[in-house]
Each structure stands twice: as structure tokens, then as C-alpha cells.
C-alpha positions as CSV (number, residue, x, y, z in Angstrom):
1,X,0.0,0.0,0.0
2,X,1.2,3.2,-0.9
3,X,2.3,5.9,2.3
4,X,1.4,8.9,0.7
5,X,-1.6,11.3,1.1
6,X,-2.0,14.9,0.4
7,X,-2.1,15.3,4.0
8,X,1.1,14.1,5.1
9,X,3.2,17.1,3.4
10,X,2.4,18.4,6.7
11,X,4.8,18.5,9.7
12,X,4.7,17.9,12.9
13,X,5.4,19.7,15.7
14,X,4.6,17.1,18.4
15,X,3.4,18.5,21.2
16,X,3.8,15.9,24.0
17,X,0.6,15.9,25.2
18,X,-0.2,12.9,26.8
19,X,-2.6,9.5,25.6
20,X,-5.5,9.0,28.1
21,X,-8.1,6.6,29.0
22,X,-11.7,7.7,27.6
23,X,-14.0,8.3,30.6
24,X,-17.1,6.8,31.1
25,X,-19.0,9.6,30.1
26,X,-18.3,8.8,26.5
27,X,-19.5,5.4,25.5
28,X,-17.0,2.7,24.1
29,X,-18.6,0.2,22.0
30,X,-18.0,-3.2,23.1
31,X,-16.6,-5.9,22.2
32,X,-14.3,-4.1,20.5
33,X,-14.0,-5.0,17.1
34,X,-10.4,-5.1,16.1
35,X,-9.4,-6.4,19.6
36,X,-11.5,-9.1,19.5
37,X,-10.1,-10.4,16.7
38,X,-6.7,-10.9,18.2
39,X,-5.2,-7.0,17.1
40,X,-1.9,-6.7,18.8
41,X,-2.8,-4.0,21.4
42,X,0.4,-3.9,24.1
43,X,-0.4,-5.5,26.9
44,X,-0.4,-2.1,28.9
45,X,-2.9,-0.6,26.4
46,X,-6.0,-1.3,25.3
47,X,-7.8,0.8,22.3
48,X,-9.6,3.7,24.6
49,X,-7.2,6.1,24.5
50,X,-6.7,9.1,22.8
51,X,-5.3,12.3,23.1
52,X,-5.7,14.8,26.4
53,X,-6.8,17.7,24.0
54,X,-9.4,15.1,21.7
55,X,-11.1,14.0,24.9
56,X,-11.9,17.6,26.0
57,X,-13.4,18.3,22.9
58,X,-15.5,15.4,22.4
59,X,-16.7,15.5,26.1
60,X,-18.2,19.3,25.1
61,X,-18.9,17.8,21.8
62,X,-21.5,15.7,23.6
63,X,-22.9,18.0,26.1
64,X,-24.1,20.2,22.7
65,X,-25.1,17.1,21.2
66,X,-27.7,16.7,24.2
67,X,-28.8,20.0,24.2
68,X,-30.0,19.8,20.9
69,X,-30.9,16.4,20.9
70,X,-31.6,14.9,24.5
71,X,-32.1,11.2,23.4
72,X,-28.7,10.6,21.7
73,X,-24.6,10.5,22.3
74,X,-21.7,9.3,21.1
75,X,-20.9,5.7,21.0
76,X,-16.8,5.4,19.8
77,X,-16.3,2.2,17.7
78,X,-12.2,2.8,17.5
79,X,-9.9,5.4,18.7
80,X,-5.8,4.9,19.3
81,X,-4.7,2.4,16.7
82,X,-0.9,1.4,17.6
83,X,0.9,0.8,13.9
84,X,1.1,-2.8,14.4
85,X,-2.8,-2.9,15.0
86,X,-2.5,-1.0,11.8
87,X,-1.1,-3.5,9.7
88,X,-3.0,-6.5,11.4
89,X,-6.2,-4.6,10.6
90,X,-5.4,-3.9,6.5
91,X,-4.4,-7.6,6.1
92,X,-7.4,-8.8,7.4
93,X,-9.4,-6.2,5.9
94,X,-7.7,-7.4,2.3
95,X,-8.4,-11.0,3.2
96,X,-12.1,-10.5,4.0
97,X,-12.8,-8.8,0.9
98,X,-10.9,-11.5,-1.1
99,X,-13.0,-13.8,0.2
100,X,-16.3,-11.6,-0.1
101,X,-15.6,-11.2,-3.8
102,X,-14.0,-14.3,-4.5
103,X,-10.7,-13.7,-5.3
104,X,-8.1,-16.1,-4.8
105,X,-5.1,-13.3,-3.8
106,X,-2.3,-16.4,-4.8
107,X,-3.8,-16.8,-8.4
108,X,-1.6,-15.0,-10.8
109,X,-4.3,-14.1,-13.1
110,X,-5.9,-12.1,-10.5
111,X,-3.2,-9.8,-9.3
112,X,-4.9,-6.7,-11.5
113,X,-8.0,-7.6,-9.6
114,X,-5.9,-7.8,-6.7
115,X,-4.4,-4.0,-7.2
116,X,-7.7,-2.7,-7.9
117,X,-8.8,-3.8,-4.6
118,X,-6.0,-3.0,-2.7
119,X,-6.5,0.6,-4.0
120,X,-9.9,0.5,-3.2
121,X,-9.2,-0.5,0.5
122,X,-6.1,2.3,0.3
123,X,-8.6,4.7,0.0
124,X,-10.6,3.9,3.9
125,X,-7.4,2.2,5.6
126,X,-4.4,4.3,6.4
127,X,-0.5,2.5,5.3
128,X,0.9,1.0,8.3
129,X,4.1,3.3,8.0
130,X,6.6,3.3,10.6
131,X,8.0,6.7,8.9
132,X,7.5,9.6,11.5
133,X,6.5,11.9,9.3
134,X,3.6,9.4,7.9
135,X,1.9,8.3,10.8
136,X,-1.4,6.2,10.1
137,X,-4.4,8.6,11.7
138,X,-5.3,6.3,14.3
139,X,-1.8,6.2,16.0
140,X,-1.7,9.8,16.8
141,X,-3.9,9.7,19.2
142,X,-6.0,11.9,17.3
143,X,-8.5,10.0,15.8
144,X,-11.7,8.4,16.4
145,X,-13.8,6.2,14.5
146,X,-17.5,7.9,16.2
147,X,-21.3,6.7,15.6
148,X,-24.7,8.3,17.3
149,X,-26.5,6.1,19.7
150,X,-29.8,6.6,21.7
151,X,-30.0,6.3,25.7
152,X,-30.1,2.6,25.5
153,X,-26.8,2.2,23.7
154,X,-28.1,1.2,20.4
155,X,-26.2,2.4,17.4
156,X,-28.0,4.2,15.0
157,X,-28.6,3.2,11.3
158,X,-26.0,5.7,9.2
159,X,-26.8,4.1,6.0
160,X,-23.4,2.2,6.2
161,X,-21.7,0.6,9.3
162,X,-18.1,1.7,9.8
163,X,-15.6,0.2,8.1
164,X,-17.4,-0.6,5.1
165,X,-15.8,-0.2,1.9
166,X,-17.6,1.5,-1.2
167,X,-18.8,4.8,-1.9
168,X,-21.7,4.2,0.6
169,X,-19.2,5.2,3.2
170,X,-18.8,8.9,1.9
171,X,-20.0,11.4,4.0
172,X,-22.7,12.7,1.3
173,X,-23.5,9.8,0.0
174,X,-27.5,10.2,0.4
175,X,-27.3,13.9,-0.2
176,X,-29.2,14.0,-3.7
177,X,-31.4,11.2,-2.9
178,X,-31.8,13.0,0.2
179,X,-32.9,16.6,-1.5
180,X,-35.2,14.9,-4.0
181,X,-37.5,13.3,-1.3
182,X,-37.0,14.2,1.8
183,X,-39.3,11.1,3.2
184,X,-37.3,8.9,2.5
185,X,-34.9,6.8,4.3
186,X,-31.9,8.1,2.4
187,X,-32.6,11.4,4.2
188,X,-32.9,10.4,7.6
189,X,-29.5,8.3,7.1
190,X,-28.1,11.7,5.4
191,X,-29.5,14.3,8.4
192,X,-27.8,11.6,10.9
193,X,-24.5,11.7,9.3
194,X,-25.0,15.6,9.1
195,X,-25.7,16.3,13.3
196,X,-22.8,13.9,13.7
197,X,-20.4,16.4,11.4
198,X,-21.6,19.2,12.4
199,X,-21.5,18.9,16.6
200,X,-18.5,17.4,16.1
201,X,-16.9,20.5,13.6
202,X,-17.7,23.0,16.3
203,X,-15.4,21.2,18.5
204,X,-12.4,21.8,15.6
205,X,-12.6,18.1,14.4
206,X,-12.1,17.6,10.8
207,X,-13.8,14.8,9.3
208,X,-12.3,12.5,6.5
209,X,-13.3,13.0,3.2
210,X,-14.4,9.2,2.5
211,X,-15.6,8.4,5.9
212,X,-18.6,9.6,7.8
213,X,-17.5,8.2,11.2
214,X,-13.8,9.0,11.2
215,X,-13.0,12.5,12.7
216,X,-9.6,13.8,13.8
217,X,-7.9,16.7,16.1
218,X,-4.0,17.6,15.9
219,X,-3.1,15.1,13.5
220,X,-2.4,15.7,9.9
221,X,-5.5,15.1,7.8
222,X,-6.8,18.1,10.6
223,X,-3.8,20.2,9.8
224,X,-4.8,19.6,6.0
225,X,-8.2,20.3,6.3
226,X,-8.5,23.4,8.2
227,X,-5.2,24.5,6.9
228,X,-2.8,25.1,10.2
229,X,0.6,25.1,9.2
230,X,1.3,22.2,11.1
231,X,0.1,19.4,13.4
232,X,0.5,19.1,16.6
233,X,0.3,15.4,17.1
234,X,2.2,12.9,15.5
235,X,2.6,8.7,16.0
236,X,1.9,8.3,20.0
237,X,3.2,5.1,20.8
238,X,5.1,5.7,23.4
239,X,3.9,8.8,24.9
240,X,2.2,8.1,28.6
């Protein structure tokens, strides 16, 4: 997979700031996904961390949320994504879909099948790059995979779940359908996916451009998108 976005001509100025546990008043969906499939979390870790500065934010991100709209909050499917969970993730990711599309990844005539999908998965899933200046999202600390759910925990239907690949996933997705009849269900999934954005944008997160549920703060794509000269978080591995 290529290591490369438009985003990562950014630097970092890394500002130390420490990983933290997310409190309870933010909801972590369990099980976990990637850790229950065996993910390589260090044992001193789990995935609900993220950065000091990203839990302040989407603490008051959810206190607007319920202002506006007293019967949902956030529920957080990932958040701090070591690079080695990285790599785990996009191989099983490319394995599934193999198998979901029935591609044999060893059969020589499919390796331009093989490339188109790999490209296609490039586009939702980060490179695993140990390179500094290209840290995946995730292992910044900075980003968080992030649904709506009602007061009984239940996620609610976005049109897509997370993780999926296709242009289903993009934020806008349902917008036209969405503006030509506003009863249907494509609406409803689009206005969801909009309260999401927009609570979460006052807060200075930055939402990826081919993922409704992945938003960021300090890290790179954020730099990128709200044009700050730099970012202030870079790969937090080892920062306590």
C-alpha cells in the first residue's frame, strides 16, 4: 500500500501531550472489534485512549449534542490504533474482501484484480508506515472512529456501518437522494451523518473526506483540512 496522502506534506510539531483513558462519560462500544479479533494491542494498552486535548473536545462535543438532541450521544467504535494494530487490521481487511468477492489473492491471473482492490481498501485504511512523518491517523492519538447512539446504547442506522468499503461510506453519499424526497430513508441516514459532522466541527474536528465516522484533532489530515501550518500530534506510541 502506498504511504502517501496529500495530508502528510504536513509537519509535525509534536506536542507531547499525553494518551488517556476515555472516561465513562463517553460510551465505548463493546466488544471491541479489532481487539476481538486478536489486534496486537500492548499488553499495557488497550484501544480507549486518545489524546488529552481530543477527549476535551469530544466531552463538550457531547454536552451540545444533548442539548439539541436529549435522546442521543456518542458511541466510539475505535480510537488509538498502535501501527502494528494497523497492519494487522489492513491484512485482514484485504483477506475478507478476497473472500467476499471471491478472489483467490495467490492466483496469478488475478493480481490486476488484486491491485484494484488493494487501492480501493487504500482509500478507507491508512498505510501502516513506521516513517514519523507518515503516521497512520489512528496512531496519533488523534482520531476516532464515532457513531450516534440513543440512551439505550443502540447504534443508529447511518446508512453504512463503519468500516465498510464502497462509496456508501462517503460522507454525502445520500445527499441528492436526500434533496429529492426528503421522506425517504436516504434522508434520515443523510441528516444523521450531518448532526454527527456538524457537533463534532464546532469542536475543531475535521472529518475525512471518504468516511462519515472517522474524525480527527492535531493530527495531519486536521492540519490539512483546516489549513494550520502544522500538526501538533504525531505517531503516540510511546507517549504516557
Amino acid at each position: 500500500m502506498s504511504s502517501m496522502r496529500i495530508w502528510n506534506k504536513k509537519p509535525i510539531n509534536e506536542s507531547g501531550e499525553a494518551l488517556r483513558e476515555i472516561p465513562s462519560s463517553l460510551f465505548c462500544i463493546e466488544p471491541h472489534p479489532y481487539f476481538s479479533q486478536g489486534a496486537p494491542y500492548p499488553d499495557v494498552k488497550h484501544p480507549w485512549y486518545l489524546r488529552e486535548g481530543v477527549i476535551k473536545r469530544l466531552v463538550r462535543a457531547q454536552e451540545f449534542l444533548q442539548i439539541k438532541y436529549p435522546d442521543l450521544r456518542f458511541g466510539i467504535f475505535d480510537a488509538w490504533r498502535p501501527v502494528p494494530v494497523q497492519a494487522f487490521m489492513v491484512e485482514l481487511v484485504i483477506s475478507q474482501e478476497c473472500l467476499r468477492r471471491g478472489l483467490n489473492p495467490d492466483d496469478m491471473s488475478n493480481k490486476s484484480a488484486l491491485k484494484e482492490l488493494v487501492n480501493e481498501i487504500e482509500g478507507f485504511w491508512a498505510s501502516p508506515c513506521l516513517d514519523p512523518k507518515l503516521p497512520p491517523p489512528h496512531s496519533t492519538g488523534g482520531a476516532v472512529d464515532i457513531t450516534l447512539i440513543d440512551l439505550n446504547d443502540a447504534q443508529l442506522d447511518m446508512g453504512s456501518s463503519i468500516d465498510e468499503i464502497g462509496s456508501v461510506s462517503l460522507p454525502d453519499y445520500y445527499l441528492e437522494a436526500a434533496n429529492e424526497n426528503p421522506e425517504t430513508q436516504a434522508n434520515v441516514w443523510h441528516q444523521r451523518r450531518c448532526v454527527l459532522f456538524e457537533v463534532l466541527r464546532d469542536q475543531g474536528f475535521a472529518r475525512h473526506p471518504k468516511e462519515w465516522w472517522h474524525f480527527s484533532y492535531g493530527d495531519q489530515m486536521w492540519a490539512w483540512n483546516f489549513e494550520s501550518p502544522t500538526a501538533i500530534y504525531g505517531r503516540s506510541d510511546f507517549l504516557t
